[in-house]
DRENLUMTI-991037 format. One record per atom (N, C-alpha, C, CB): residue in one letter; atom name; z, y, x. Coordinates in pm, 1 decimal, padded with zeros to 6 digits. Glycine has a CB too. Example, Ala and Ser with C-alpha at 12.3 -4.5 7.8 and 13.67 -1.06 7.14 Angstrom:
DRENLUMTI-991037
+----+----+----------+----------+----------+
: aa : at :        z :        y :        x :
+----+----+----------+----------+----------+
:  a :  N :  00780.0 : -00569.0 :  01319.0 :
:  a : CA :  00780.0 : -00450.0 :  01230.0 :
:  a :  C :  00780.0 : -00330.0 :  01320.0 :
:  a : CB :  00904.6 : -00447.3 :  01130.8 :
:  s :  N :  00708.0 : -00225.0 :  01285.0 :
:  s : CA :  00714.0 : -00106.0 :  01367.0 :
:  s :  C :  00787.0 :  00003.0 :  01290.0 :
:  s : CB :  00572.5 : -00059.8 :  01408.4 :
+----+----+----------+----------+----------+
This chain:
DRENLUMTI-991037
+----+----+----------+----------+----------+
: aa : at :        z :        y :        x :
+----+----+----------+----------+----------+
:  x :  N : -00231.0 :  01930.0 :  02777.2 :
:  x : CA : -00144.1 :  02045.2 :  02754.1 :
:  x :  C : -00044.8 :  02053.8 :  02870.7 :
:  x : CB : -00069.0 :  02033.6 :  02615.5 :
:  x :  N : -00005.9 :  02168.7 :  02892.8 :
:  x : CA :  00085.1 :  02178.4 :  03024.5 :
:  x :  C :  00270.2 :  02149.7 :  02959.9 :
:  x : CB :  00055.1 :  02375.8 :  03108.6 :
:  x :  N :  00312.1 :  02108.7 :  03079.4 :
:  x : CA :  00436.6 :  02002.4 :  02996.0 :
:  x :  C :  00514.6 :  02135.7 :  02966.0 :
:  x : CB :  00548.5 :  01853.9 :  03109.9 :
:  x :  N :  00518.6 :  02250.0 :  02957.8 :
:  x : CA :  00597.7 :  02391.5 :  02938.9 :
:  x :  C :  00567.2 :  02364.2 :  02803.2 :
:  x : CB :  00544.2 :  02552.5 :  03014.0 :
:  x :  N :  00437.8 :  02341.4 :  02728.3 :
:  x : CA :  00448.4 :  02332.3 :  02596.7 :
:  x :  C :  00461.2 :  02272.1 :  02491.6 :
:  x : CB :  00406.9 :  02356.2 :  02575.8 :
:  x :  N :  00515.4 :  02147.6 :  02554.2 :
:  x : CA :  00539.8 :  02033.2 :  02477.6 :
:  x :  C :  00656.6 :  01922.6 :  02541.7 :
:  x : CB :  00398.5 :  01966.8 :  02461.5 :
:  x :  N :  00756.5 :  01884.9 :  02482.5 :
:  x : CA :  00884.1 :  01801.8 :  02530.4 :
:  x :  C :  00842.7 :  01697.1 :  02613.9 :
:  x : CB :  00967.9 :  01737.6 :  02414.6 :
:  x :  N :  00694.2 :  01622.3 :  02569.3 :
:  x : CA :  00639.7 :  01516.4 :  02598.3 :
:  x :  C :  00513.0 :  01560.5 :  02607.4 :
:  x : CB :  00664.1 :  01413.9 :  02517.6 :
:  x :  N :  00424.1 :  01438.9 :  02733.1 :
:  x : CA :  00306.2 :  01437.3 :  02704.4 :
:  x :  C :  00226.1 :  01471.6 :  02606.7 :
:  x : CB :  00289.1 :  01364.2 :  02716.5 :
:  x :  N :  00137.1 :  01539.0 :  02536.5 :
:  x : CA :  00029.8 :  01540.4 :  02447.6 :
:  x :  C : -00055.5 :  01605.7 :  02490.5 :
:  x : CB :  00049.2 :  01576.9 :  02333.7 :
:  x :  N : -00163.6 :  01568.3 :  02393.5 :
:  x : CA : -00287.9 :  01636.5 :  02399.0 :
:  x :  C : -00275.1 :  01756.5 :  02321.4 :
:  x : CB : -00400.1 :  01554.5 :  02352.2 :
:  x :  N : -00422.3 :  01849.8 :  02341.2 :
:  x : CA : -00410.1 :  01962.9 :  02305.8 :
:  x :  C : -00408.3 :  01884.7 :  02114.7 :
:  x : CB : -00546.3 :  02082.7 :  02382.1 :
:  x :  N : -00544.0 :  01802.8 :  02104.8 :
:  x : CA : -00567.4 :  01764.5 :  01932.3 :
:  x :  C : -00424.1 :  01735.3 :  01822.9 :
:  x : CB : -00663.0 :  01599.5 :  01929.4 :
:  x :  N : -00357.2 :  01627.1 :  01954.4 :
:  x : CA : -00262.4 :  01584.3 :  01897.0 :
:  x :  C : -00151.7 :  01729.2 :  01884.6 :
:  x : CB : -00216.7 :  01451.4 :  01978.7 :
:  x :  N : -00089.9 :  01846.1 :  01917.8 :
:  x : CA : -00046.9 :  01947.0 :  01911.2 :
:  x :  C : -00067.6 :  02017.8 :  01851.5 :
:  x : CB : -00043.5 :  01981.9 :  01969.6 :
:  x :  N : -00215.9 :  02053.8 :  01798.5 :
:  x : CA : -00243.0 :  02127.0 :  01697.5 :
:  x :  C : -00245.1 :  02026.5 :  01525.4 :
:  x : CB : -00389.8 :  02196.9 :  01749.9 :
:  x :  N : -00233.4 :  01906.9 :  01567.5 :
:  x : CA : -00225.1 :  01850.7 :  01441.6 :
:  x :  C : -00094.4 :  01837.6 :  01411.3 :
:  x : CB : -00290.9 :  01731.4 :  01428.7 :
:  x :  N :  00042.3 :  01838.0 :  01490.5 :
:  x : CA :  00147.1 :  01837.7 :  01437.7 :
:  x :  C :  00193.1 :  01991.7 :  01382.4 :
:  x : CB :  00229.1 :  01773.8 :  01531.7 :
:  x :  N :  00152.5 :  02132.6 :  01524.2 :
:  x : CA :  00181.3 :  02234.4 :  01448.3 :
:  x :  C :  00102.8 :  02328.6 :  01399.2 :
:  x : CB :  00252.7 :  02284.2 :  01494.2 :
:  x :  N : -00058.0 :  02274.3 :  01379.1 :
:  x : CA : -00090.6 :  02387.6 :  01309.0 :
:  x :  C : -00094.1 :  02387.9 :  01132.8 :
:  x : CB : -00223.4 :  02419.9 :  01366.7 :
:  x :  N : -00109.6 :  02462.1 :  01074.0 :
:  x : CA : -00115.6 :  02503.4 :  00930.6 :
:  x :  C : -00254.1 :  02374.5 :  00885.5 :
:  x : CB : -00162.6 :  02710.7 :  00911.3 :
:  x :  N : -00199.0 :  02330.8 :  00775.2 :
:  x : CA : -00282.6 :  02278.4 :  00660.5 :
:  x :  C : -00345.0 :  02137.7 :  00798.8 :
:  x : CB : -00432.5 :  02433.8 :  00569.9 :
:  x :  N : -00221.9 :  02077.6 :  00874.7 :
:  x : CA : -00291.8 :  01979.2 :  00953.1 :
:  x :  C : -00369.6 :  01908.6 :  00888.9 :
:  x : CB : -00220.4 :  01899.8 :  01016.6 :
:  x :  N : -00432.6 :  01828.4 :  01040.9 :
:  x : CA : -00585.6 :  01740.0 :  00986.1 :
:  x :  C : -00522.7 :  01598.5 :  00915.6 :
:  x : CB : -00715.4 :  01683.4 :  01151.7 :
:  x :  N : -00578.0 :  01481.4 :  00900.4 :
:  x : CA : -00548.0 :  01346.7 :  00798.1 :
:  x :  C : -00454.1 :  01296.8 :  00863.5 :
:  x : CB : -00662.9 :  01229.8 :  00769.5 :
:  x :  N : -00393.3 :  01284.0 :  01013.9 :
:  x : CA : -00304.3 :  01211.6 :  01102.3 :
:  x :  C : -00134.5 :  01269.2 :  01037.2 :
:  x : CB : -00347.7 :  01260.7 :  01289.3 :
:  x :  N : -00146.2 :  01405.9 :  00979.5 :
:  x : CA : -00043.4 :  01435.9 :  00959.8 :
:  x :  C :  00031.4 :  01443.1 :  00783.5 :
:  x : CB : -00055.5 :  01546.0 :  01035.2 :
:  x :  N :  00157.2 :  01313.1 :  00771.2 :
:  x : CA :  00215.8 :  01360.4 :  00691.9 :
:  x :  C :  00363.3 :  01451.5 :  00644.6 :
:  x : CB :  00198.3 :  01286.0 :  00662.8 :
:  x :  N :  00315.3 :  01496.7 :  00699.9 :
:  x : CA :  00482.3 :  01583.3 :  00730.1 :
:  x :  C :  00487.8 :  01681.7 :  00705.6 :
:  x : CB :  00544.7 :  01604.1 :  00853.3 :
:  x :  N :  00392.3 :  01751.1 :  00695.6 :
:  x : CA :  00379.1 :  01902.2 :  00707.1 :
:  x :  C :  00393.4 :  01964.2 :  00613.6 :
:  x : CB :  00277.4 :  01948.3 :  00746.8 :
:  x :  N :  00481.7 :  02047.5 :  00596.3 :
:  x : CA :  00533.0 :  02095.1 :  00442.8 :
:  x :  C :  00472.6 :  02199.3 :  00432.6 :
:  x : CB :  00685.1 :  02122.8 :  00409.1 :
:  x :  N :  00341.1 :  02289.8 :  00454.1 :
:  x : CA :  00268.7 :  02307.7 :  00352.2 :
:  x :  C :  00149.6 :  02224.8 :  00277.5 :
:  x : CB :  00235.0 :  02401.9 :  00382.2 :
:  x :  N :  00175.3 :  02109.8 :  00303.5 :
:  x : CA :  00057.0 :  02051.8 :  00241.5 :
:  x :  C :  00026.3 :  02055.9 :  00108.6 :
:  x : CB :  00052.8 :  01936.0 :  00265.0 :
:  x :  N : -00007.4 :  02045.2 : -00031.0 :
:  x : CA : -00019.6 :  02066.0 : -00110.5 :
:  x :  C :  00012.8 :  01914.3 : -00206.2 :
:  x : CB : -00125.7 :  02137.9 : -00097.0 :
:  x :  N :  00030.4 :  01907.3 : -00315.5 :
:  x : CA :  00103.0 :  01817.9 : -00377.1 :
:  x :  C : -00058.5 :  01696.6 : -00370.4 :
:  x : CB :  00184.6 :  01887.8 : -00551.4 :
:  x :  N : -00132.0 :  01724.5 : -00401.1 :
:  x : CA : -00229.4 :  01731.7 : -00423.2 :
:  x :  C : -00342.9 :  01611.3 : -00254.7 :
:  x : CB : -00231.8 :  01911.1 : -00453.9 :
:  x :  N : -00298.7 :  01689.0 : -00208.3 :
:  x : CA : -00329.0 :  01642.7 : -00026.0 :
:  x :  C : -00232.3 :  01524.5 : -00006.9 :
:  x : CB : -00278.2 :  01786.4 :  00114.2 :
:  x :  N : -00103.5 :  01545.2 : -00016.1 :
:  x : CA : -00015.1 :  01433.9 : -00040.9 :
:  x :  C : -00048.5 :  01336.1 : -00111.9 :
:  x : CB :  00085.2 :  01464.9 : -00088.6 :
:  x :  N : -00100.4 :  01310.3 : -00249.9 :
:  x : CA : -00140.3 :  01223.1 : -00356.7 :
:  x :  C : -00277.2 :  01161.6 : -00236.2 :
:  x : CB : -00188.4 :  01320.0 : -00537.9 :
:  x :  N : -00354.7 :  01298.6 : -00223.3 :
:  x : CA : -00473.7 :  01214.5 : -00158.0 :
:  x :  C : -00436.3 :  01066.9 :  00000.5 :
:  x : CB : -00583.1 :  01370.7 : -00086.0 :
:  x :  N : -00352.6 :  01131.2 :  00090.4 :
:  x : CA : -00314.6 :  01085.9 :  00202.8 :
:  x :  C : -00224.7 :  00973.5 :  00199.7 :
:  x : CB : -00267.1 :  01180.5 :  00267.2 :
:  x :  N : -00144.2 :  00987.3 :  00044.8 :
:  x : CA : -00011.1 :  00858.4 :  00025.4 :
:  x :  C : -00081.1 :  00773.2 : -00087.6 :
:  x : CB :  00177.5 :  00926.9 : -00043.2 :
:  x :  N : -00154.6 :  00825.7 : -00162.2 :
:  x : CA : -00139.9 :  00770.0 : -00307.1 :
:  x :  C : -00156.3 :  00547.7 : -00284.7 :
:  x : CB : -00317.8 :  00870.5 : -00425.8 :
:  x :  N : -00225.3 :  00535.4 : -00229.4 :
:  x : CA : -00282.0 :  00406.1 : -00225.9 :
:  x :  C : -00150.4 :  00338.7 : -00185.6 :
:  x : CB : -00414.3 :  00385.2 : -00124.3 :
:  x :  N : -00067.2 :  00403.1 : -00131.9 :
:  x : CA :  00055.5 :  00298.6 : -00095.9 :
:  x :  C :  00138.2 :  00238.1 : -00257.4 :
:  x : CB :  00191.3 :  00404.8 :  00018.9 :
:  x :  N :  00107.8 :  00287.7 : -00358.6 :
:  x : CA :  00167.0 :  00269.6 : -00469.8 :
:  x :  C :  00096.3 :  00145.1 : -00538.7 :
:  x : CB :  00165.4 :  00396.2 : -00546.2 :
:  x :  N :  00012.7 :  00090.2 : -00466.7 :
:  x : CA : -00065.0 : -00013.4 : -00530.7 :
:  x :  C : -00009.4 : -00125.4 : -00437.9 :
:  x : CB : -00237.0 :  00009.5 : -00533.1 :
:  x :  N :  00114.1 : -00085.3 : -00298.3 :
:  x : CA :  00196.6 : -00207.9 : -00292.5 :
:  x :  C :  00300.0 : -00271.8 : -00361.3 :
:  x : CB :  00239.0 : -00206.4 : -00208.7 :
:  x :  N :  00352.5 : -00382.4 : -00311.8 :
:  x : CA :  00450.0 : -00456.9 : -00354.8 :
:  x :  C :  00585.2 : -00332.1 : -00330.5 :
:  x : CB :  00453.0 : -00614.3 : -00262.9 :
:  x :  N :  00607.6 : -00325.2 : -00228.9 :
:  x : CA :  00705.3 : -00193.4 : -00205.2 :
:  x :  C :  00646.1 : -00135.1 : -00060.4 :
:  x : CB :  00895.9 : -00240.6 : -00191.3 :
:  x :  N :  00724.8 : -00021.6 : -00062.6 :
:  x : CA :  00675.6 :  00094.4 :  00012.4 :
:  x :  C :  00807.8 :  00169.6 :  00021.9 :
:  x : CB :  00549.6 :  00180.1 : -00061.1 :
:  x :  N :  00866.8 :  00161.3 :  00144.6 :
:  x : CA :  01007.0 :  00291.6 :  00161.9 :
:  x :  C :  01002.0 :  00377.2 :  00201.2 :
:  x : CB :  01110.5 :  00286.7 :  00224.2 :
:  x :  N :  01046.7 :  00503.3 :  00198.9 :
:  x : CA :  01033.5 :  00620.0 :  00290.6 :
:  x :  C :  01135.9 :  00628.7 :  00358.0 :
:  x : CB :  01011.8 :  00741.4 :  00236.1 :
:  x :  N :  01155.3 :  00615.1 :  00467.2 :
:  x : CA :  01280.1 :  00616.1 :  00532.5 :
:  x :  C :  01258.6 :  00710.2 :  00615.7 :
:  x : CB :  01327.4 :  00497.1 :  00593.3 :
:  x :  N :  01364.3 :  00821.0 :  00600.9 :
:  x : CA :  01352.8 :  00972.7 :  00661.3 :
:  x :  C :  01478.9 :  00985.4 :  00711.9 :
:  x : CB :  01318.2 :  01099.8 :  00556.0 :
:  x :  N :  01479.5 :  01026.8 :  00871.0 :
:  x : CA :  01608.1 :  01068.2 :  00963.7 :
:  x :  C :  01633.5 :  01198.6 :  00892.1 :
:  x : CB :  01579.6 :  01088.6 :  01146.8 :
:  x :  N :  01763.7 :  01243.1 :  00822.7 :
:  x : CA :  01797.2 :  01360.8 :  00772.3 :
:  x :  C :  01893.1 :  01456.4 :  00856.0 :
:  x : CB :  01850.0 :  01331.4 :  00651.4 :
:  x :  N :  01857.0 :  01368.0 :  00987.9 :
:  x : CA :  01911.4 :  01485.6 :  01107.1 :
:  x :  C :  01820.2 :  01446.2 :  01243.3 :
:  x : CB :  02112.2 :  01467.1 :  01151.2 :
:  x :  N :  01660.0 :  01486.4 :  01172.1 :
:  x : CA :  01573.6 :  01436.1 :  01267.1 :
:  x :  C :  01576.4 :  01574.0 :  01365.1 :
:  x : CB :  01418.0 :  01384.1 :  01199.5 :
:  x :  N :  01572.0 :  01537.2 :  01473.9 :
:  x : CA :  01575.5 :  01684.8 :  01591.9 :
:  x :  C :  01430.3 :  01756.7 :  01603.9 :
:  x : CB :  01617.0 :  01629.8 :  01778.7 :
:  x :  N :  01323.0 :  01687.7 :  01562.6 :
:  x : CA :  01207.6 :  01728.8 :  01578.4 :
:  x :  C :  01166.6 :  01805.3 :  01438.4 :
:  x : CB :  01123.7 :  01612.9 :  01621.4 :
:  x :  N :  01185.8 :  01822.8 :  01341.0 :
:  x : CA :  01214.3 :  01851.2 :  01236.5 :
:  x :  C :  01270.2 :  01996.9 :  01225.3 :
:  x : CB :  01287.0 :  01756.4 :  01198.0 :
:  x :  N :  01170.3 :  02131.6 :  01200.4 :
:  x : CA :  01239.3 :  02235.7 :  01217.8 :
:  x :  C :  01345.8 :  02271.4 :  01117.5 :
:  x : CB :  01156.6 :  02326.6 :  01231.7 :
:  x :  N :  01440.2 :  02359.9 :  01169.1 :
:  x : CA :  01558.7 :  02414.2 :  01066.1 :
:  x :  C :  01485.1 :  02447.8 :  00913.9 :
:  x : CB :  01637.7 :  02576.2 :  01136.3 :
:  x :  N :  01375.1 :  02533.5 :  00896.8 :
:  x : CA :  01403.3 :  02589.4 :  00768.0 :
:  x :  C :  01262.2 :  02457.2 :  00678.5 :
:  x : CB :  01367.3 :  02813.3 :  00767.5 :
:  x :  N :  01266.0 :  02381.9 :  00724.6 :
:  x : CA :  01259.2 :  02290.6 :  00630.8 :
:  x :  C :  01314.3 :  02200.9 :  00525.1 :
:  x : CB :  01232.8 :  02253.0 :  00667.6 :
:  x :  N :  01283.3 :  02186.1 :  00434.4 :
:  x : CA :  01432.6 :  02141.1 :  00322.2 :
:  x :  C :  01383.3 :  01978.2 :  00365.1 :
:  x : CB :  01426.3 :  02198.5 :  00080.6 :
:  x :  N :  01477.6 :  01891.9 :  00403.2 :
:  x : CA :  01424.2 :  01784.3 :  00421.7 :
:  x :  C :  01465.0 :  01699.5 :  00315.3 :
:  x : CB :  01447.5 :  01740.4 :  00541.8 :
:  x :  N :  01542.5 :  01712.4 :  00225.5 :
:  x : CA :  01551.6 :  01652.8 :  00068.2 :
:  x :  C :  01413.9 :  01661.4 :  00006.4 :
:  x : CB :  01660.5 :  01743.7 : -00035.0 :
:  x :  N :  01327.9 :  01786.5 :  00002.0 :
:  x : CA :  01263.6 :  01840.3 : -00107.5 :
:  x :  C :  01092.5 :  01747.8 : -00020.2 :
:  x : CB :  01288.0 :  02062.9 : -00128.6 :
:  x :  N :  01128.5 :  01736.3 :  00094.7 :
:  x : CA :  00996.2 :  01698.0 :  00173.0 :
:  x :  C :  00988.8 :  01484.5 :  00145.2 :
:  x : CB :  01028.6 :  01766.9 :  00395.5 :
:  x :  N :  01104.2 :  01446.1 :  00121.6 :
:  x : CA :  01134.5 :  01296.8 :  00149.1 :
:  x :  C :  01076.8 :  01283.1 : -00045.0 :
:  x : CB :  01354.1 :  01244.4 :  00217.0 :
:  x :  N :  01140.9 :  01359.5 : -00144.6 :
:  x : CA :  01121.5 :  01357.7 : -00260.8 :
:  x :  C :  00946.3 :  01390.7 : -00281.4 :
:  x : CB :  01227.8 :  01455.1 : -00321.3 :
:  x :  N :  00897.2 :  01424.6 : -00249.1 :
:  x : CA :  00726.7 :  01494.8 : -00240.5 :
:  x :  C :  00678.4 :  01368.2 : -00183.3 :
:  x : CB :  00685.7 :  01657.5 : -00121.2 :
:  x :  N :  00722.6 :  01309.2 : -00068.8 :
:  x : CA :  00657.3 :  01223.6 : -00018.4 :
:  x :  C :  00641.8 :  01090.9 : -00091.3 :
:  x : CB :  00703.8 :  01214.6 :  00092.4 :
:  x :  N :  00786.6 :  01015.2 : -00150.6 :
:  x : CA :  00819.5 :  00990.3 : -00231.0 :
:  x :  C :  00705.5 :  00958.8 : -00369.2 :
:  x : CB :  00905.0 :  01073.0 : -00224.6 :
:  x :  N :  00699.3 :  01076.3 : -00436.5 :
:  x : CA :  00582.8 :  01092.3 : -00546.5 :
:  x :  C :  00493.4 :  01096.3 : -00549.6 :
:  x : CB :  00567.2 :  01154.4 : -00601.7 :
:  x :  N :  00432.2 :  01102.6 : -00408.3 :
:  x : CA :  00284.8 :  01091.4 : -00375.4 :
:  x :  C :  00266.6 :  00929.3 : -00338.9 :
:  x : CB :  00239.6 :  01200.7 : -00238.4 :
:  x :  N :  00364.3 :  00877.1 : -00282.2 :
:  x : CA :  00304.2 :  00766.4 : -00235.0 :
:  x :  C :  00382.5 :  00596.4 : -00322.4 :
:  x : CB :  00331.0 :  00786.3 : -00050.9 :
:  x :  N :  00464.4 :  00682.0 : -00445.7 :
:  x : CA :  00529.1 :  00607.6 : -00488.8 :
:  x :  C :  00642.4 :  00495.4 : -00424.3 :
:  x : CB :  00448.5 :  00573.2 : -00541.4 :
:  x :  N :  00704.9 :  00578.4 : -00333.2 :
:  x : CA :  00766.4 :  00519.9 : -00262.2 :
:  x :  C :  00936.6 :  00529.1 : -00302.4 :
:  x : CB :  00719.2 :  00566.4 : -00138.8 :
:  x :  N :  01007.3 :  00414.5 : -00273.7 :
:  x : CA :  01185.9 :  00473.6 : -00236.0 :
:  x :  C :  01174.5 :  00530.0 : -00128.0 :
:  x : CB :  01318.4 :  00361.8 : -00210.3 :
:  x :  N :  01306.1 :  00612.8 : -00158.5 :
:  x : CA :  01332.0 :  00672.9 : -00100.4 :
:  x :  C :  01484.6 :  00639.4 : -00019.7 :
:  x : CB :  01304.0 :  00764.7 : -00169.6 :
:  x :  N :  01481.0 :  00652.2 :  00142.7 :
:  x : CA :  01576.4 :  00583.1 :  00199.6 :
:  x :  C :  01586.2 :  00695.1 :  00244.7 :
:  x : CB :  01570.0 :  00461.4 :  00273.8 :
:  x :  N :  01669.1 :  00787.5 :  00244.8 :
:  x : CA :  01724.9 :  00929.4 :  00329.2 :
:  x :  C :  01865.1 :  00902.5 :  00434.5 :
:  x : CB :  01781.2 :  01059.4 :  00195.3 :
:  x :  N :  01838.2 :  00892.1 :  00552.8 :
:  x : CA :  01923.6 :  00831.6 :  00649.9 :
:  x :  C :  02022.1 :  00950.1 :  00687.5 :
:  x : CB :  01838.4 :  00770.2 :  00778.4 :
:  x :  N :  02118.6 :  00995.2 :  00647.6 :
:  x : CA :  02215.7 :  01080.7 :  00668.1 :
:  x :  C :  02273.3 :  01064.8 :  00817.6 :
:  x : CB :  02316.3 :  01060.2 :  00561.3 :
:  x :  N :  02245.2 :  01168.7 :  00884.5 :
:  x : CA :  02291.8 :  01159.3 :  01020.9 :
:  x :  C :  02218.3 :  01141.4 :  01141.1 :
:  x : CB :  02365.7 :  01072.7 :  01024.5 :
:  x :  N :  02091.5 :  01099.1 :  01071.6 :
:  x : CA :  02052.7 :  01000.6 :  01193.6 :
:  x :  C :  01943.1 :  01043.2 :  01245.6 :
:  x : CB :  02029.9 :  00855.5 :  01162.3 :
:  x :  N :  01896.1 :  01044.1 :  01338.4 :
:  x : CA :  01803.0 :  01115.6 :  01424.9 :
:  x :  C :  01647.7 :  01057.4 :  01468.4 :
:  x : CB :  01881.6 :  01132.9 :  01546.8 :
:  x :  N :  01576.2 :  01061.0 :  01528.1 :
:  x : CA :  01418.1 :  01039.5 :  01498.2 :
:  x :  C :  01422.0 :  00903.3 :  01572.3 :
:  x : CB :  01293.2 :  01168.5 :  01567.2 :
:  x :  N :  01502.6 :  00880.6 :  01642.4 :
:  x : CA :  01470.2 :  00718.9 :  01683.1 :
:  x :  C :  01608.7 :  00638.5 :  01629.7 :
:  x : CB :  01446.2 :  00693.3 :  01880.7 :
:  x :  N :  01674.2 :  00715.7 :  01572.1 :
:  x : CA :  01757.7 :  00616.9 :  01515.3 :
:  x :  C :  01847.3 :  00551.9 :  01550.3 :
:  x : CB :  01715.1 :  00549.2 :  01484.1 :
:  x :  N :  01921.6 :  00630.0 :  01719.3 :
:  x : CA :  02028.2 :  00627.2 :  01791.4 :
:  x :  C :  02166.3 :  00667.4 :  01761.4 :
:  x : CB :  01997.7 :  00680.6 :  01875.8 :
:  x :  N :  02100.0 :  00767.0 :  01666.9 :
:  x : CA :  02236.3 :  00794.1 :  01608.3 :
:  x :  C :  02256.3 :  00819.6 :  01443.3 :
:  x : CB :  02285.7 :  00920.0 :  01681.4 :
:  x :  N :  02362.8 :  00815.0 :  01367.2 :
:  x : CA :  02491.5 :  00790.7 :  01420.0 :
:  x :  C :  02510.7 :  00663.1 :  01545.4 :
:  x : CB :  02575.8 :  00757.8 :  01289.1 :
:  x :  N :  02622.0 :  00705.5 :  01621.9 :
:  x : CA :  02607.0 :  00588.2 :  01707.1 :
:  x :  C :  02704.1 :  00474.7 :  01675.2 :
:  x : CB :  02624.0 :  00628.4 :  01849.1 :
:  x :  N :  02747.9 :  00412.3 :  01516.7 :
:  x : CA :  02839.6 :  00321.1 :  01505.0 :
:  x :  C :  02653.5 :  00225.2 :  01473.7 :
:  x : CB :  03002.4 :  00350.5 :  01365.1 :
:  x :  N :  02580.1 :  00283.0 :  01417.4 :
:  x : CA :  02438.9 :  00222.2 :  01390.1 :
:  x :  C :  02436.3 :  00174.2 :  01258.0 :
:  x : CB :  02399.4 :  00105.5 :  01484.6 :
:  x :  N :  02461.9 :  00306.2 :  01184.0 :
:  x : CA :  02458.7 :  00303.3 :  01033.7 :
:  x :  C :  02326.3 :  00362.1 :  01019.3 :
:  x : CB :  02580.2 :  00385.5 :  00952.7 :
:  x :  N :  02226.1 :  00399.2 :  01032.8 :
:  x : CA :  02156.2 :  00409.8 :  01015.1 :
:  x :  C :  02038.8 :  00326.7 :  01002.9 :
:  x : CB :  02170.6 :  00467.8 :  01052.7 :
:  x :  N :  02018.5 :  00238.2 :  01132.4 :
:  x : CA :  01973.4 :  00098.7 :  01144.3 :
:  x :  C :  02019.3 : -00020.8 :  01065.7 :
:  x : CB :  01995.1 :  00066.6 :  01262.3 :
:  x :  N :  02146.0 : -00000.1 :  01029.5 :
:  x : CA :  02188.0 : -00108.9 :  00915.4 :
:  x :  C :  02089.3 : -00084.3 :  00803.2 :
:  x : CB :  02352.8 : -00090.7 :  00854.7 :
:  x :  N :  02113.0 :  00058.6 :  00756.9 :
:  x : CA :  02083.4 :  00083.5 :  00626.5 :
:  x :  C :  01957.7 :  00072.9 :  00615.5 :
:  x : CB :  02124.8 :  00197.1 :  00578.4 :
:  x :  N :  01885.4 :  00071.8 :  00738.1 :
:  x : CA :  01735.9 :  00027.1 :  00710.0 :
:  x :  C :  01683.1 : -00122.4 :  00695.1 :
:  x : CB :  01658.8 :  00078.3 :  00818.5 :
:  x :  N :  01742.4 : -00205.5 :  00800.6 :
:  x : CA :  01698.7 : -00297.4 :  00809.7 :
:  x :  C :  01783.9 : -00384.7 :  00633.5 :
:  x : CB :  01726.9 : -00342.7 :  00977.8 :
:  x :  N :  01868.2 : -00348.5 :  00610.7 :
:  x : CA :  01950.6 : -00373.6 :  00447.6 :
:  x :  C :  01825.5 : -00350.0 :  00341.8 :
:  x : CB :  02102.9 : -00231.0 :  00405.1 :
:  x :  N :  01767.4 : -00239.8 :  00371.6 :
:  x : CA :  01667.9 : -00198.4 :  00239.0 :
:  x :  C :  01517.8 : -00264.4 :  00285.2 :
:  x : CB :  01652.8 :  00003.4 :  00213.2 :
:  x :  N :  01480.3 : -00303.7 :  00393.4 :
:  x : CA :  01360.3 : -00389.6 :  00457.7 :
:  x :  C :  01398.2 : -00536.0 :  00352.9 :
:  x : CB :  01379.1 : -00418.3 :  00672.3 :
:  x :  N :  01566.6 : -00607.3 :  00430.0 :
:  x : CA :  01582.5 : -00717.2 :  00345.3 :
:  x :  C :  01604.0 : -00722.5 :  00180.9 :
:  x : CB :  01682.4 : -00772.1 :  00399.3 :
:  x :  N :  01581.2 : -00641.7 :  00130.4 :
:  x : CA :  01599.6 : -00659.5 : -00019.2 :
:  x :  C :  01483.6 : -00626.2 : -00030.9 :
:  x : CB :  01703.1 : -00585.3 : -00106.2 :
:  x :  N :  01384.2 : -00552.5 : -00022.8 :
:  x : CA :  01289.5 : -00555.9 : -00091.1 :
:  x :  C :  01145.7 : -00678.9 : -00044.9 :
:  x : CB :  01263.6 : -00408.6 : -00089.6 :
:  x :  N :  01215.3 : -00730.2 :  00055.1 :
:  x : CA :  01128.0 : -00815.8 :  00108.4 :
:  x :  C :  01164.1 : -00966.0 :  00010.3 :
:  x : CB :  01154.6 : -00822.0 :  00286.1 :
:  x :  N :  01291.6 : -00987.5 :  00006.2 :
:  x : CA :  01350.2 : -01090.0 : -00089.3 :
:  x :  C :  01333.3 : -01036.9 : -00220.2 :
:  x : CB :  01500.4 : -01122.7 : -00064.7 :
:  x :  N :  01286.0 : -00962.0 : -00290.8 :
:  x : CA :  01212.9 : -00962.4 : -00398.3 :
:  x :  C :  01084.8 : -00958.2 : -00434.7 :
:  x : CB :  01243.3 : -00900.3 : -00441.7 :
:  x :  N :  01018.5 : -00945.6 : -00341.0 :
:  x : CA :  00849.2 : -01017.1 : -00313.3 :
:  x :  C :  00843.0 : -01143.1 : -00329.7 :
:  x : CB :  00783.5 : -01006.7 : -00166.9 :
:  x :  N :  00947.7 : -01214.3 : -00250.5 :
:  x : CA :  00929.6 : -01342.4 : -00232.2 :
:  x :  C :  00971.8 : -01424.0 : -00353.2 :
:  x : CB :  00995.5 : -01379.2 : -00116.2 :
:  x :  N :  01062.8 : -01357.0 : -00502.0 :
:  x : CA :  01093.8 : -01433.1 : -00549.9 :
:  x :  C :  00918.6 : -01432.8 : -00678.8 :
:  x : CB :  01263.3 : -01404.3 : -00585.0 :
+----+----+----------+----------+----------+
């Protein structure tokens, strides 16, 4: 793909699987997917010990008129997961920059890992 149409390197496959409609199996994000497609693509994660969803709720890649509550909760129920909704924080997790975001992850990694183990 020519770099005019994309921030970063990609391929054409990989581009049409992030923005086209009803993406192929690589993509879970895509909020029209159907509740249904979700169950199919997440469901097996519910047959772990734990499973988090940890979602940047000020991810930059992430368009505006997406509800990103209603997308973390869907994901959530499909894959039987918690839900870790990172307020502030952005797709790599630089910011906030006191690194509350990275706390709060690596905090919910250590508790649910110390309850496996007991």
């Amino acid at each position: 793909m020519p770099r005019d149409a994309f921030w970063a390197p990609i391929t054409a496959e990989r581009f049409v699987s992030l923005y086209g409609q009803k993406a192929d199996g690589d993509s879970y994000f895509c909020s029209d997917l159907s509740d249904a497609e979700l169950d199919a693509r997440l469901g097996h994660l519910k047959e772990l010990e734990f499973a988090v969803c940890a979602y940047s709720m000020a991810d930059e890649y992430v368009p505006a008129y997406v509800d990103r509550d209603v997308v973390v909760d869907r994901l959530c129920k499909a894959g039987g997961m918690e839900a870790l909704k990172l307020a502030g924080a952005n797709h790599n997790l630089s910011l906030p920059e006191d690194g509350g975001a990275v706390e709060k992850l690596m905090e919910c990694i250590g508790r649910n890992l110390k309850a496996i183990d007991k």
